[in-house]
C-alpha positions, 0 to 999 in steps of 0.5 A: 933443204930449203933453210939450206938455200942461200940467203939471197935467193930465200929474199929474192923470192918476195922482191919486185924485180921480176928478173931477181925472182926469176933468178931466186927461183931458179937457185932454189929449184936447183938446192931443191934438186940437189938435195934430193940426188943423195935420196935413196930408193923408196923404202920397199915396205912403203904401200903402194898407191894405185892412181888408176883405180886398179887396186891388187894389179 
């Protein structure tokens, strides 16, 4: 996804205008989030990952 972002804001990132890295960002934040709408659902074999110590519940 990232390769997929648009030049500019792959090179807008490591500038020292901190308004263009702002910008930069955002661009890639919002490639970022629209490629992952054409993700589907979790693949139901995946294990599950308990993170409040609760396992089997």
């Amino acid at each position: 996804m990232l390769l997929t972002a648009p030049t500019w804001a792959r090179l807008g990132l490591s500038v020292r205008d901190e308004r263009l890295r702002e910008r930069a960002a955002d661009a890639m934040a919002a490639r970022i989030v629209q490629g992952l709408e054409g993700i589907a659902e979790p693949d139901p074999r995946q294990l599950v990952l308990h993170l409040d110590g609760q396992v089997g519940r």
